[in-house]
N, C-alpha and C positions, 0 to 999 in steps of 0.2 A: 504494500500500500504506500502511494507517495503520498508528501508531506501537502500538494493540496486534495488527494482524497480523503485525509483525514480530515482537514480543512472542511470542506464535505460534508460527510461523515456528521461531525460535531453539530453544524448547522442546522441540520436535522433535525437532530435531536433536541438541540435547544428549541427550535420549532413548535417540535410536539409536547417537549415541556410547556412552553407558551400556553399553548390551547386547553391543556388539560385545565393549569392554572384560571385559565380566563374561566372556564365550564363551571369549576369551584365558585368563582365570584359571583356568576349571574348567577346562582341558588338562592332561593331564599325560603320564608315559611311564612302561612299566611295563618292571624293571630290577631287575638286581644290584649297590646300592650297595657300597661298600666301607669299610673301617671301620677305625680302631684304638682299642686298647683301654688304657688308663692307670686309677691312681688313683679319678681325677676321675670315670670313664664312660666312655662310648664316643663317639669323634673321627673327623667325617666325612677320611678317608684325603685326604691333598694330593698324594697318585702314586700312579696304576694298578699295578694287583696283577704287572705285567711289569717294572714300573720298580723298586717300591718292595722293599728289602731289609731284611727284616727281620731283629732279633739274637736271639740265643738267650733264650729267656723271652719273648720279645714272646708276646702275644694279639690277634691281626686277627680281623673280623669280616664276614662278608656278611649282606646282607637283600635277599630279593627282593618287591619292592610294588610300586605305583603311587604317584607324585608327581610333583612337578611341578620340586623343584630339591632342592639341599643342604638350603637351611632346613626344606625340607617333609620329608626321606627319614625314614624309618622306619627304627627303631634294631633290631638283633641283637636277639634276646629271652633271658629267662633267664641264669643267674650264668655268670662267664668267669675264671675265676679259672686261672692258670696250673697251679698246683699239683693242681689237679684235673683238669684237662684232659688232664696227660700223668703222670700219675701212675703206668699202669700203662707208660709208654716210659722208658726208664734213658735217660743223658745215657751218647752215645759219644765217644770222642774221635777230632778228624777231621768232626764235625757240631756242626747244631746244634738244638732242639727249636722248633718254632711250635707254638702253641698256635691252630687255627681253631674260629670259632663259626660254622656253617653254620644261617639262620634260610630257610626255603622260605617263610616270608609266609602269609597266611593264603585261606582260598577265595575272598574277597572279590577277594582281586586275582589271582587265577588267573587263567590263559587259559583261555577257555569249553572245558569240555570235561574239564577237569588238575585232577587233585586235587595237593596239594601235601604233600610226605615231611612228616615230624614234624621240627622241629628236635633238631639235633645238632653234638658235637662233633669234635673229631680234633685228634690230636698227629701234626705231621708231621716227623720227623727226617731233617734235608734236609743237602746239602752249607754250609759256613759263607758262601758266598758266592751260594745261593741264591734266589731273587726269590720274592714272595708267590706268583706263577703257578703258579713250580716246587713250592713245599711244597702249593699245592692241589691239582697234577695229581697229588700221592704220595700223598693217601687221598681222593679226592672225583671219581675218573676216573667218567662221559665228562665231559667237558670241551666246551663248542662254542662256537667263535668264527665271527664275518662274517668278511666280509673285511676290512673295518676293524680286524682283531683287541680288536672288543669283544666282553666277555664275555657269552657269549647263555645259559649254563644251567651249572648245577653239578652235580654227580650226575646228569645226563641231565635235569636238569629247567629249566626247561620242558620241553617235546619240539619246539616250533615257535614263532618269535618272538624279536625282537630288538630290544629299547628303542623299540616302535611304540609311537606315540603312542593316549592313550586318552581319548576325550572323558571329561568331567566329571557327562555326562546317561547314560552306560552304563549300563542297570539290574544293579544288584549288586556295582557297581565302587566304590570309594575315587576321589576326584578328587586333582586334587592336582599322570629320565633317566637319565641310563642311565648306569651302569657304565662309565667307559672302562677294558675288560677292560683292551686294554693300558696301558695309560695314559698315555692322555691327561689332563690333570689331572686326578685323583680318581677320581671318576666323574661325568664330565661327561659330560652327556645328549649324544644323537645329535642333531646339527642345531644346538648350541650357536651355533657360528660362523654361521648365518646371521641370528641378528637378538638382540637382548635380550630376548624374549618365554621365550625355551627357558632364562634364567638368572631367569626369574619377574620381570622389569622388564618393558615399555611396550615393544610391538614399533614399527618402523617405520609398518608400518599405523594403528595408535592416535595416533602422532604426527601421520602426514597427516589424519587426520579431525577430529583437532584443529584442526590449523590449514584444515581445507573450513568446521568449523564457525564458526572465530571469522574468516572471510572472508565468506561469507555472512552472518551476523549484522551483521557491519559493513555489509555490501550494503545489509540490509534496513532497517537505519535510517537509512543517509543516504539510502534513496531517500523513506523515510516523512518525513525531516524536508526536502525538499527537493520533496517532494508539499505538508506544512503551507507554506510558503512561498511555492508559488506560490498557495495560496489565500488567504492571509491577503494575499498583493500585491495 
C-alpha cells in the first residue's frame, strides 16, 4: 500500500466516522420536560414533578417537544406570571396555591396522528406539603405514567407514547428526553444511564470508531512506509 493509498484509506474512514457521529446528533426523544419559573425565565427543573415541592406562589412549567437533552428542551410558551394564573383561586388556609403552565408543543412534534390542546394555565390549590405531581393531578387529570413512573401525557395527551426516541430524518418532526415524571433528575431522558449519547455527548460507539479509525490509519502507514523501505533497500 503506498503512502497516498493510505492517505485514502484514512479518509474514508474519517468519512464514515462523520456520518455515524452526525446520525447520533439528529436523535432525539419526544417528552414532557419540566420547568420552573423565577424572575430571570424559565429553569430547566433539577427534580421530577414526584420529588420536587413546591411553595406557595411558585410557577412550574411543562413542555411537550422533541429534543434531544436539557440544552436542547423547548421552553413553556406564553406569560406565567403568578398573579394571573391564580387570580380567580383565593389563598386558603391549611394550602397552598401553584401556579402551572401547561405548553402541548406544537404539530410538529406531535405523535403522527394527535393534534395537540392549545396551551394553558391552572392554579392548583394543593395541600402545603404537596409534590408538583400532586398539584398537576388536581387540575390536569388523566394523568399517565410507564412503569418507570415517567410522565407519558398530561390532560390525556398524548394518547400513546412514552419518551420514544425520534430520529432527526422524521418528515415533519423537530430533531433535537424525556421527562422523569417521577423524578429522576429533572427530566432526564429514558435510556440516560446507558451511555452519554442520550445527555447529547459522544456515545460509546463514536469512541470505539475512533479509536478503529486512528488504529487503522496507523496500520496503513506503517505498512506504506515499510513497503517504501523495502524498495528503496
Amino acid at each position: 500500500m503506498t503512502r497516498r493509498s493510505a492517505a485514502l484509506v484514512l479518509a474514508v474512514l474519517l468519512l464514515a466516522l462523520a456520518g455515524a457521529a452526525g446520525s447520533a446528533r439528529a436523535a432525539g426523544y419526544r417528552y414532557w420536560s419540566f420547568w420552573d419559573r423565577s424572575a430571570g425565565g424559565w429553569t430547566y427543573a433539577t427534580q421530577g414533578p414526584s420529588t420536587a415541592r413546591p411553595g406557595d406562589g411558585d410557577v412550574q412549567g411543562f413542555r411537550f417537544a422533541v429534543s434531544a437533552d436539557s440544552q436542547d428542551a423547548s421552553q413553556p410558551r406564553g406569560a406565567a406570571s403568578f398573579a394571573a394564573i391564580c387570580a380567580g383561586t383565593p389563598a386558603r388556609d391549611g394550602a397552598k396555591r401553584v401556579a402551572l403552565v401547561l405548553d402541548f408543543g406544537t404539530a410538529a412534534d406531535a405523535p403522527g396522528g394527535e393534534v395537540p390542546p392549545s396551551p394553558r394555565t391552572a392554579c392548583a390549590r394543593v395541600s402545603p406539603d404537596a409534590t408538583t405531581a400532586e398539584a398537576l393531578a388536581a387540575v390536569a387529570k388523566p394523568l399517565r405514567y410507564d412503569t418507570n413512573a415517567l410522565l407519558c401525557a398530561i390532560a390525556g395527551y398524548p394518547r400513546t407514547g412514552c419518551g420514544e426516541q425520534v430520529s432527526g430524518q422524521e418528515p415533519g418532526k423537530t430533531s433535537g428526553q424525556a421527562s422523569g415524571g417521577d423524578g429522576t433528575a429533572s427530566a432526564a431522558k429514558p435510556g440516560a444511564e446507558a451511555g452519554d449519547a442520550a445527555d447529547g455527548g459522544p456515545s460509546v460507539g463514536l469512541y470505539a470508531g475512533a479509536a478503529a479509525v486512528a488504529a487503522l490509519a496507523a496500520a496503513a502507514v506503517w505498512q506504506a512506509r515499510r513497503r517504501g523501505s523495502r524498495g528503496n533497500g
